[in-house]
N, CA, C and O atoms as a MOPAC input file, in Angstrom:
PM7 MOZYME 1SCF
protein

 N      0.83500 1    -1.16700 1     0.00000 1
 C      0.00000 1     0.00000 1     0.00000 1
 C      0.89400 1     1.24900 1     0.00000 1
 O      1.55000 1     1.66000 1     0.95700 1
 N      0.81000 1     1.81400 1    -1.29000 1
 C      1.94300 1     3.40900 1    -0.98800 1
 C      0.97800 1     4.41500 1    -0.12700 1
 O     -0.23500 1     4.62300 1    -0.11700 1
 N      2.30600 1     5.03400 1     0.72200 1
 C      1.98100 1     6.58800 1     1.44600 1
 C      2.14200 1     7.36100 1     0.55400 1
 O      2.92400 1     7.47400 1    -0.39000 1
 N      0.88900 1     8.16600 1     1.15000 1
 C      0.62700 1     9.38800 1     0.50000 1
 C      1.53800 1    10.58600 1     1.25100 1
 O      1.50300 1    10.81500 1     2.46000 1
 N      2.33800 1    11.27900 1     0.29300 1
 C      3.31000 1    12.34400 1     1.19800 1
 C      3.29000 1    13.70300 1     1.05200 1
 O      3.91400 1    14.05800 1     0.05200 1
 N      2.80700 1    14.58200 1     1.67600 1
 C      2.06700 1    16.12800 1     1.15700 1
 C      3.65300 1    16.63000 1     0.32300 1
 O      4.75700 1    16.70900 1     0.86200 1
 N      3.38200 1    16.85200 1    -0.81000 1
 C      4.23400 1    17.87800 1    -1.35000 1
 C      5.06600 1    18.74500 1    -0.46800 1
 O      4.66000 1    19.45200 1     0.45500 1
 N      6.87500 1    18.51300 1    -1.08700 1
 C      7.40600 1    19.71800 1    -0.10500 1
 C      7.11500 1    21.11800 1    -0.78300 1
 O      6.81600 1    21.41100 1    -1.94100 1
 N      7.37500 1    22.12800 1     0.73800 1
 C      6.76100 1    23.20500 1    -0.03900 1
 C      7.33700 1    24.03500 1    -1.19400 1
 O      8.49200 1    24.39500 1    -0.96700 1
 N      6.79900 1    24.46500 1    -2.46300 1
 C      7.61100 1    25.58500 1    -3.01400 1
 C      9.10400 1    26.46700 1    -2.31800 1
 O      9.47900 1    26.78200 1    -1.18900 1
 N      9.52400 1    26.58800 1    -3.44500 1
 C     11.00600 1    27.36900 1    -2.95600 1
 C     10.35500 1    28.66400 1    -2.99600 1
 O      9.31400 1    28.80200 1    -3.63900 1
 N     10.72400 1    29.33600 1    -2.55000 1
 C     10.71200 1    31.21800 1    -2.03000 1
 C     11.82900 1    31.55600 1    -2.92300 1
 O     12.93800 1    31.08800 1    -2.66400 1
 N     11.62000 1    32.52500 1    -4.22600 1
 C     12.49300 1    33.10500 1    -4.63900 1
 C     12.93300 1    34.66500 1    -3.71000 1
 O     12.21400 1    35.66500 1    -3.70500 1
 N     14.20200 1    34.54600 1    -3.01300 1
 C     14.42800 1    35.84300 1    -2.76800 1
 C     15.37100 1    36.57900 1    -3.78600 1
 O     16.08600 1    36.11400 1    -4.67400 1
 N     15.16700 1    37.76200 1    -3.41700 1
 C     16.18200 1    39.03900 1    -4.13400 1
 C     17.70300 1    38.49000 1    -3.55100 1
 O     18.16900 1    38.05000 1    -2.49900 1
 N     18.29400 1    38.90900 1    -5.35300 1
 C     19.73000 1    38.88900 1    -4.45700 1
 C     20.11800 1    39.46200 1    -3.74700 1
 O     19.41700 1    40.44200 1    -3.49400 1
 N     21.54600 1    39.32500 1    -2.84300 1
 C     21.59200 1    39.97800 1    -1.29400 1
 C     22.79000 1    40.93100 1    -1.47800 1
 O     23.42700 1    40.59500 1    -0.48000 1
 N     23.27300 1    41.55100 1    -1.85700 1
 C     24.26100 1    42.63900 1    -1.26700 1
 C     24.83700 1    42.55700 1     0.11000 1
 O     24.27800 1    43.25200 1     0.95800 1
 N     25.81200 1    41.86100 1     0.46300 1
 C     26.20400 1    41.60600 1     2.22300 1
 C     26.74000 1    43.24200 1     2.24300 1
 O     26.28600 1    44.05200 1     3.05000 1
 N     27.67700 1    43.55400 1     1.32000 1
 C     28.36400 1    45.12800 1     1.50800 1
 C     27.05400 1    45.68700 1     1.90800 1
 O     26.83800 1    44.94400 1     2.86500 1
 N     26.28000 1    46.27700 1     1.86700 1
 C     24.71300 1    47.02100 1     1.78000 1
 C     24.70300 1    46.80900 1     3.17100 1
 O     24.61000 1    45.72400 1     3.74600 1
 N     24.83900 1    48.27300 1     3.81900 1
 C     24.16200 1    48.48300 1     5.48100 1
 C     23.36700 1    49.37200 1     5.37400 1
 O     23.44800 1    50.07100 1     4.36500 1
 N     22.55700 1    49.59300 1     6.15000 1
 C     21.69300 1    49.99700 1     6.16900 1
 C     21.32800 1    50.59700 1     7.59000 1
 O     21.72500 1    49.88500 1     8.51200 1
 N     20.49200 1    52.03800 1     8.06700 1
 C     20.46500 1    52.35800 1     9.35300 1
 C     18.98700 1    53.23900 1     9.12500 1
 O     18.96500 1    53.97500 1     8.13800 1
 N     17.86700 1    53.19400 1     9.92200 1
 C     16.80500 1    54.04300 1     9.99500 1
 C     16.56100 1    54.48600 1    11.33200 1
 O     16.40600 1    53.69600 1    12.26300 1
 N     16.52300 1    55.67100 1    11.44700 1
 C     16.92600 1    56.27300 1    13.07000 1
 C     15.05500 1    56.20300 1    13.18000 1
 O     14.28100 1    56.34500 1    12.23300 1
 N     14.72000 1    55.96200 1    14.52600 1
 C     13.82700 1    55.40200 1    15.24800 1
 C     13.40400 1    57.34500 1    16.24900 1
 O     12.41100 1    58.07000 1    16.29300 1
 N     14.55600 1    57.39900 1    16.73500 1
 C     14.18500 1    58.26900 1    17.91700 1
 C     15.75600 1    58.89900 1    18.25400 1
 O     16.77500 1    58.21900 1    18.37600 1
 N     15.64200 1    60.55000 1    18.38200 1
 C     16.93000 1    61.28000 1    18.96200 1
 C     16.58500 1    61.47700 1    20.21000 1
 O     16.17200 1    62.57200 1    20.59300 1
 N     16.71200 1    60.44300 1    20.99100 1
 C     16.16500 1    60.73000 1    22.81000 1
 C     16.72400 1    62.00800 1    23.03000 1
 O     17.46700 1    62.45700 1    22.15700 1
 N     16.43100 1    62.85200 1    24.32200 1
 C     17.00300 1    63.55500 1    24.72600 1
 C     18.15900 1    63.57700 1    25.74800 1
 O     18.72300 1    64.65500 1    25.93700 1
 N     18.55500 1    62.50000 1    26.41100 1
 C     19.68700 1    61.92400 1    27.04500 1
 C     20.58200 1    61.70700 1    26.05800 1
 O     21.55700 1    61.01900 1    26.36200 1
 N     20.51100 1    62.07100 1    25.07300 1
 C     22.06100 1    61.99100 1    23.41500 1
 C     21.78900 1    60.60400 1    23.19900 1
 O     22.76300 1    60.28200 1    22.51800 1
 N     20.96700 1    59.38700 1    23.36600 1
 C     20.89800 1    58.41600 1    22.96600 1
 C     19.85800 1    58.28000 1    21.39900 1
 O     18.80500 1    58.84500 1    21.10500 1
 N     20.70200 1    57.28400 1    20.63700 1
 C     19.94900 1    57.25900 1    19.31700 1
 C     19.35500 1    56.01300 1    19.03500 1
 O     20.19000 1    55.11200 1    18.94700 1
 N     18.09000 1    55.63800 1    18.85100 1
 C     17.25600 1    54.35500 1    18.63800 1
 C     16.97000 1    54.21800 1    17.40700 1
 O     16.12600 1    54.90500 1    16.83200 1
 N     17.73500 1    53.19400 1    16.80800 1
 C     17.65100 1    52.62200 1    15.36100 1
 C     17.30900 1    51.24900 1    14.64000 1
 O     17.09900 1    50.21900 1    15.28000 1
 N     17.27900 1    51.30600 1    13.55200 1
 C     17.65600 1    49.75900 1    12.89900 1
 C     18.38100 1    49.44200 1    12.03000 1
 O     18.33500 1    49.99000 1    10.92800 1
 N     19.12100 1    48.59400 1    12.29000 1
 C     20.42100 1    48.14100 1    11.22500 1
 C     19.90800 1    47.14800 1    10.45200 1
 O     19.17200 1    46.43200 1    11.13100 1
 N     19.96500 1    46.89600 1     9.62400 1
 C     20.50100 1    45.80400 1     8.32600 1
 C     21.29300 1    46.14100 1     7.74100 1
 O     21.77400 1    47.25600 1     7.53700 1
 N     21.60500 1    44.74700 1     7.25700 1
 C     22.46300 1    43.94600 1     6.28100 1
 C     21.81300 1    43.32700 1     5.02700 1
 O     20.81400 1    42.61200 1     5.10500 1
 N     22.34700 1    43.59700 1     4.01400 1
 C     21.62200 1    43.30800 1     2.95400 1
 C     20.04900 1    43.45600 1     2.42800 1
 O     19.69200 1    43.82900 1     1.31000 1
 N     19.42700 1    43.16200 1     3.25900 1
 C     17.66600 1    43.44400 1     2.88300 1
 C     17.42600 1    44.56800 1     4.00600 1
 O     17.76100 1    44.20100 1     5.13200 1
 N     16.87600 1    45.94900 1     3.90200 1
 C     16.63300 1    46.90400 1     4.70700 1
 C     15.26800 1    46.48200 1     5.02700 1
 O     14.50100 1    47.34000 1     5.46300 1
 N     14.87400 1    45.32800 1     4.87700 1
 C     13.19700 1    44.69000 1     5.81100 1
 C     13.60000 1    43.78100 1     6.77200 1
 O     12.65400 1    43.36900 1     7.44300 1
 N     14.87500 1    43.24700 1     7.12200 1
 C     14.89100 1    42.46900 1     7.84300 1
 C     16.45400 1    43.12900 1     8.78400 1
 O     17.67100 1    42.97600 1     8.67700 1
 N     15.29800 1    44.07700 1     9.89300 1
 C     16.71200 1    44.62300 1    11.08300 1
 C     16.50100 1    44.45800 1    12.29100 1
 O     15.37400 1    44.12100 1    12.65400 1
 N     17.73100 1    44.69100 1    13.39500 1
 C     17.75800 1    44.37000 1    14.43300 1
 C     17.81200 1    46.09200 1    14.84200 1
 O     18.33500 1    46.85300 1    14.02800 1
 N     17.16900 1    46.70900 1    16.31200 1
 C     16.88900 1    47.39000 1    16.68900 1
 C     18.43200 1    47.94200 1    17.89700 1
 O     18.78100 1    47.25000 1    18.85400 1
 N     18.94800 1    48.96300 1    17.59900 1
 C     20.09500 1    49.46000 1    18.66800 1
 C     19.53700 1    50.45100 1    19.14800 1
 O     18.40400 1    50.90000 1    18.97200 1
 N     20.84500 1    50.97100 1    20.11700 1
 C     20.53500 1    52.00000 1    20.92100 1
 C     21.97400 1    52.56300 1    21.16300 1
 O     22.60200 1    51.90600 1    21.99400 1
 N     22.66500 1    53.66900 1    20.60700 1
 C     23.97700 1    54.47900 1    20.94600 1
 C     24.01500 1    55.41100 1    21.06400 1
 O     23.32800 1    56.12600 1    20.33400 1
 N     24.68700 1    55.86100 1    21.86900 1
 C     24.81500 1    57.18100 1    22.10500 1
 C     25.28500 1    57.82000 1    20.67400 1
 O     25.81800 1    57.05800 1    19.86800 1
 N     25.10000 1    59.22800 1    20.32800 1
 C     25.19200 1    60.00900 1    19.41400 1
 C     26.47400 1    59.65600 1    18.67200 1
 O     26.55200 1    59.16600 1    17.54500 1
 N     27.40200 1    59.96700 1    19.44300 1
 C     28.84800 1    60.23500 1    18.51300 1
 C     29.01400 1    58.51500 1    18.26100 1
 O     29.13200 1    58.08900 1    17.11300 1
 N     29.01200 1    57.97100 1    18.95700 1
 C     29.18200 1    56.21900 1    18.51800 1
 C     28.26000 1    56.31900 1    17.75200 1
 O     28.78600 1    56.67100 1    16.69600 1
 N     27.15800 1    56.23200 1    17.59600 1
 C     25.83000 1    56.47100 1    15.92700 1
 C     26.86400 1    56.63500 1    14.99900 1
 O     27.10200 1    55.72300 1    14.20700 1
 N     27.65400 1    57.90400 1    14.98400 1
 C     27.96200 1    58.05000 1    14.10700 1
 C     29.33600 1    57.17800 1    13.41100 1
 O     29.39900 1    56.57200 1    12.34200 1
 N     29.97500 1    57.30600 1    14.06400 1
 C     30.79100 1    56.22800 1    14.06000 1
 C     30.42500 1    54.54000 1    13.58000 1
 O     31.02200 1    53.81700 1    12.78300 1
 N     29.48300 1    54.33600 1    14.22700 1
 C     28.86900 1    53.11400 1    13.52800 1
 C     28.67300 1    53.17600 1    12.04400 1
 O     29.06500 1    52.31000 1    11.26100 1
 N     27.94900 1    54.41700 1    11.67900 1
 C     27.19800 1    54.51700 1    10.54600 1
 C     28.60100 1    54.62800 1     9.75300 1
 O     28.84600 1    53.80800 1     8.86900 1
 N     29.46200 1    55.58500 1    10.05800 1
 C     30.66400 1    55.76100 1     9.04400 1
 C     31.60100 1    54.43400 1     8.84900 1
 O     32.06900 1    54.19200 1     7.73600 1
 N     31.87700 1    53.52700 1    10.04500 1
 C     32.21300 1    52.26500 1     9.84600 1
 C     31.51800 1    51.57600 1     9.27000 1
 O     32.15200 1    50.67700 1     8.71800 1
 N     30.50100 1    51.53900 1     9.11200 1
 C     29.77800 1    50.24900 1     8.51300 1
 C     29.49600 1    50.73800 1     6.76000 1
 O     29.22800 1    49.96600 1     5.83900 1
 N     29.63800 1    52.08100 1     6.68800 1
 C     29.18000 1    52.79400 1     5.48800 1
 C     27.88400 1    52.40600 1     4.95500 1
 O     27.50100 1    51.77200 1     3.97200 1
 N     27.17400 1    53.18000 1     6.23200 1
 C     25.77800 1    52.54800 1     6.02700 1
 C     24.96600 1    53.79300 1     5.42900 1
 O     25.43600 1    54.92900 1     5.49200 1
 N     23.74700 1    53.52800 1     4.85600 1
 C     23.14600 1    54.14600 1     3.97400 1
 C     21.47900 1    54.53200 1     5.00700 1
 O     20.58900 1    53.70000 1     5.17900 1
 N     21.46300 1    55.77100 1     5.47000 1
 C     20.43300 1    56.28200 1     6.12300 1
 C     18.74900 1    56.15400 1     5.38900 1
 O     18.32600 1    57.00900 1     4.61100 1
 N     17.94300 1    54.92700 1     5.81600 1
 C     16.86100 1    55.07900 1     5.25500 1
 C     15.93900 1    56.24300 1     5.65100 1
 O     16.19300 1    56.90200 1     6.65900 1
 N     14.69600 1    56.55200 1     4.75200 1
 C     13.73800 1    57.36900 1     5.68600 1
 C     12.75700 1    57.00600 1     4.65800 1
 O     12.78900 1    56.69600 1     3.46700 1
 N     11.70400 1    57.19100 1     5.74600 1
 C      9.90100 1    56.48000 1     5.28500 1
 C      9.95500 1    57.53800 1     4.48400 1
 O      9.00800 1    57.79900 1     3.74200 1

């Protein structure tokens, strides 16, 4: 008697990825000099959320040569 075996699922075509490609969208300029953001890497939909003080922000952003999104 053959099993019946649900189809594996379709592949997900993604976009190619750019690893060089950073990415930073500032969230909030607290008033304690702290800056609330999101970084990615390669896809600017998929980031992790920081928190630095101002002059390190910047520093980050110039090290990473990241590219400032805005809505």
């Amino acid at each position: 008697m053959p099993h019946d075996h649900p189809a594996p699922p379709a592949q997900t075509e993604w976009p190619d990825v750019d690893l060089m490609r950073r990415y930073v969208r500032i969230q909030e300029r607290r008033e304690d000099g702290l800056v609330a953001f999101e970084f990615s890497i390669g896809w600017p939909e998929l980031a992790v959320e920081l928190l630095l003080p101002a002059r390190a922000f910047e520093e980050f952003c110039a090290v990473n040569r990241a590219v400032v999104l805005t809505d």
